[in-house]
N, C-alpha and C positions, 0 to 999 in steps of 0.2 A: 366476800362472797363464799359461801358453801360451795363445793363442786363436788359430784359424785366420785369416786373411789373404788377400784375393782369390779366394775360392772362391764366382764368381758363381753357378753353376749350382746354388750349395746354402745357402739361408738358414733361420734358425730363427727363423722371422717372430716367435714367442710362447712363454711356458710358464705354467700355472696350471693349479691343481688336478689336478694329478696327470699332467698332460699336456704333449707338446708338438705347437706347429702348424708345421711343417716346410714349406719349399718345395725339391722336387728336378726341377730344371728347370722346365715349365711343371704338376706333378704337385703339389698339394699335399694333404699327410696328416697325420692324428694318430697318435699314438702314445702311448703311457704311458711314464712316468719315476719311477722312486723318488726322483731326488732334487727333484723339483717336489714339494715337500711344504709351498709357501703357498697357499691359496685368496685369486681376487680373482671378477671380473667377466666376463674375458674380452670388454674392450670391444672389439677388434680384429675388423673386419668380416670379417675372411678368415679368422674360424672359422666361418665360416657358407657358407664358399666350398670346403670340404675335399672333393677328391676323392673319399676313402676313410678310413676311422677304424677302429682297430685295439680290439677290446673284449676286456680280461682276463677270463677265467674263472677263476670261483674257485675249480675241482677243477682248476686250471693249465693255461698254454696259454693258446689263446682262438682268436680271429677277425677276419679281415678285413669288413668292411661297405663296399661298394663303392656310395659316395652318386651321385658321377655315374660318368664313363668314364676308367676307368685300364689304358693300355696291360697287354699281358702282362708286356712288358720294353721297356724307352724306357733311354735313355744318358744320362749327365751327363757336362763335362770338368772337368777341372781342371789347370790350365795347360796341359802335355804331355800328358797323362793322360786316359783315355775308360774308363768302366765301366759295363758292364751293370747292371741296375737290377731287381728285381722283389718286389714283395709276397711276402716269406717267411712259415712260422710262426714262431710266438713272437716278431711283430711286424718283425721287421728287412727290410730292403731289399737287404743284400749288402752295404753299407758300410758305415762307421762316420767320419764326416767330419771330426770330431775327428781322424782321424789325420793328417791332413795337415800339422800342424806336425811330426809326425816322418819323413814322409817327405821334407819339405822337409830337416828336418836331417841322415837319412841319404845324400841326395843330394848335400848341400853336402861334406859327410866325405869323398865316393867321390870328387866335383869335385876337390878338393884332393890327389890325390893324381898321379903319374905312371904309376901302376901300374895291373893289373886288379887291383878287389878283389875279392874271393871274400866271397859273404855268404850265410850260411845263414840263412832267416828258416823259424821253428818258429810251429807253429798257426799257418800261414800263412793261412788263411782264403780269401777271396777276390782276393789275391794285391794290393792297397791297394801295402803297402811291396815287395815284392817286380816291380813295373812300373817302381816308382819309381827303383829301384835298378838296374833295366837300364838304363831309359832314363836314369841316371846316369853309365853307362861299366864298371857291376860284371858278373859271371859269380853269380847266383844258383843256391842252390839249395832249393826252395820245398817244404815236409813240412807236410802235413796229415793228418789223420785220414779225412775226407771226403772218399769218389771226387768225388762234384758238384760239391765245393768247387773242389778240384784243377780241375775242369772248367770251370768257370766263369774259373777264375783264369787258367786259360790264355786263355778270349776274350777275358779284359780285356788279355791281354797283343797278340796281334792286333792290338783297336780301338784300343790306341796304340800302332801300328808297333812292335811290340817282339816279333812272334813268329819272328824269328831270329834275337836274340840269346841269347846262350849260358846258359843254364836247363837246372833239371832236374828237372823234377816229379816228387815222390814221397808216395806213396798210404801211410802208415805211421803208427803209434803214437810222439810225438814222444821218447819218452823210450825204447823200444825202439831207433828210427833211432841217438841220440844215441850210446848205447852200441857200436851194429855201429859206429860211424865211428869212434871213440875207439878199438876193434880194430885195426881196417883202416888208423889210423896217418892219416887225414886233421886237415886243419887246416885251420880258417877266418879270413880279417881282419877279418869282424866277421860279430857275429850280434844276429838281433833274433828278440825272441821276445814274442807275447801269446797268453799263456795263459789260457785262461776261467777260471771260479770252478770250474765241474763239466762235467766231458765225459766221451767213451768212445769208448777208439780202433776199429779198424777188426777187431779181434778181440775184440768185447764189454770190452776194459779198460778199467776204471773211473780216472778220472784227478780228483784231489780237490785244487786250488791248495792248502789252508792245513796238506798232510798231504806232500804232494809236492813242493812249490818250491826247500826245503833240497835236496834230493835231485838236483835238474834244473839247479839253477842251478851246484852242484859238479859234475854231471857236465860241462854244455856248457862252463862255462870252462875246461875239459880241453881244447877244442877248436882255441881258441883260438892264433894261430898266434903268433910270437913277432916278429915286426913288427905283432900284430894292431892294427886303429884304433878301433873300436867295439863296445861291446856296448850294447843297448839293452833293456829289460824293461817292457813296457805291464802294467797292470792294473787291473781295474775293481771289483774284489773292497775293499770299504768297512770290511773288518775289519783291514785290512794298512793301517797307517800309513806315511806320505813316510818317514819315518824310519828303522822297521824297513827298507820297501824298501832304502833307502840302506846300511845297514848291509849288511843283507843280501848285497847284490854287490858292497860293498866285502870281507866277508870271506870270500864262495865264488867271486867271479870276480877280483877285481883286487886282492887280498891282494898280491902281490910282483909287479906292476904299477905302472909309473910313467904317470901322469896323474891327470884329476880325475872328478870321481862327482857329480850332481846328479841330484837329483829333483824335480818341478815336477808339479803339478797338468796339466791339459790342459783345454780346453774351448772351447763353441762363446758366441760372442755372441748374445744373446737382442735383437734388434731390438727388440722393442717396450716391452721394460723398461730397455734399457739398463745392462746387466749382464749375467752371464756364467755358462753352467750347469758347472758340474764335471762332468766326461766318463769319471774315472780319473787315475792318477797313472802316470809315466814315469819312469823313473829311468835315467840312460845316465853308462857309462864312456866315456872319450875318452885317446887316447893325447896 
């Protein structure tokens, strides 16, 4: 397993019974987790010091319980890096911290090279990888489904000095985009893409990981330029095993491609067990 590295601003103080006790910046919160499925005690006195706690509803969904005082939106860094912050629904903050071991590794890929690389990152979300990779030396171009998202990802770009370089935000259905570029004869040197389990693009379309992956993953490796250097595939979908992934973009993206294919768990250190929660699995082509 991957585990993030030097991300002060973000620790996962605890996890039990079904939850975890997060610190994001001076903010700490609960949340729920499927894969926190041991009960203990919760002896750590900084569950008792929680911000805000996040309560699942059983007709889905839920809510925020704001115990003491939590900004609307407060910042966290992480190294070069500055992202906005806010209590979303369905629990999340705008980030996902765990991804920081790959945006360390798509930056070190862009590092190494002499060139600009061209990097399309799909379901971009709140632009995480896509900051990372400018402020790497790459020309991105960042597709979401989500105007706000979109939105947001641009502030993050901004708060770390990254809103003049070369980006290009697009508001679209990522598997409608993929196809107009594959038209229109474009080609990228690497692409990253984390796709949810279940979504719906910006024209009501329904988007199903375990019905559409085949589909998305043969289209984008079309995209793919012929000096390409990465492709990388996040997912947090617990029904896809490391292995299918691996298979997977080994024979819709890197079939008659020379380099190597690895797939790795990813995940945050749980400070007060001293052990490590699984976050998703990664699987990345490298030339």
């Amino acid at each position: 397993m991957r585990t993030v590295e030097g991300f002060s601003d973000y620790e996962l103080l605890d996890a039990d019974s079904g939850e975890k006790l997060e610190r994001w910046g001076k903010v700490i919160l609960i949340r729920p987790d499927p894969q926190v499925i041991w009960n203990g005690t919760k002896n750590d006195r900084r569950w008792n010091d929680a911000d805000a706690v996040y309560h699942r509803s059983n007709s889905g969904g839920g809510r925020w319980e704001v115990l003491k005082t939590v900004p609307d939106v407060w910042s966290i860094k992480y190294k070069d890096l500055t992202f906005r912050l806010k209590p979303m629904g369905f629990k999340h903050t705008g980030l996902f911290p765990e991804q920081a071991v790959n945006w360390d590794l798509a930056s070190e890929l862009i590092k190494s090279q002499s060139r600009t690389v061209s990097v399309l990152n799909l379901f971009a979300y709140t632009g995480g990888a896509t900051v990372a990779c400018l402020k790497a030396g790459a020309s991105v171009t960042h597709v979401d489904a989500s105007k706000g998202m979109v939105q947001w990802a641009k502030e993050n770009a901004s708060a770390s000095g990254a809103a003049d370089k070369p980006v290009r935000w697009i508001v679209d259905d990522c598997m409608k985009f993929v196809k107009r570029e594959i038209r229109r004869g474009n080609k990228y040197d690497a692409i990253i893409m984390d796709p949810p389990s279940y979504g719906r693009g910006p024209g009501g379309e329904v988007w199903k990981l375990d019905q559409q992956l085949s589909e998305l993953l043969y289209q984008t490796g079309r995209l793919l330029s012929d000096d390409a250097l990465f492709f990388m595939l996040n997912t947090y979908t617990g029904g896809l095993s490391p292995s299918i992934l691996n298979y997977m973009v080994k024979h819709y993206v890197a079939a008659d491609r020379k380099g190597e294919i690895s797939t790795d768990e990813i995940g945050l250190k749980i400070t007060a067990k001293g052990i490590s929660l699984p976050c998703g699995n990664t699987t990345v082509w490298k030339r």
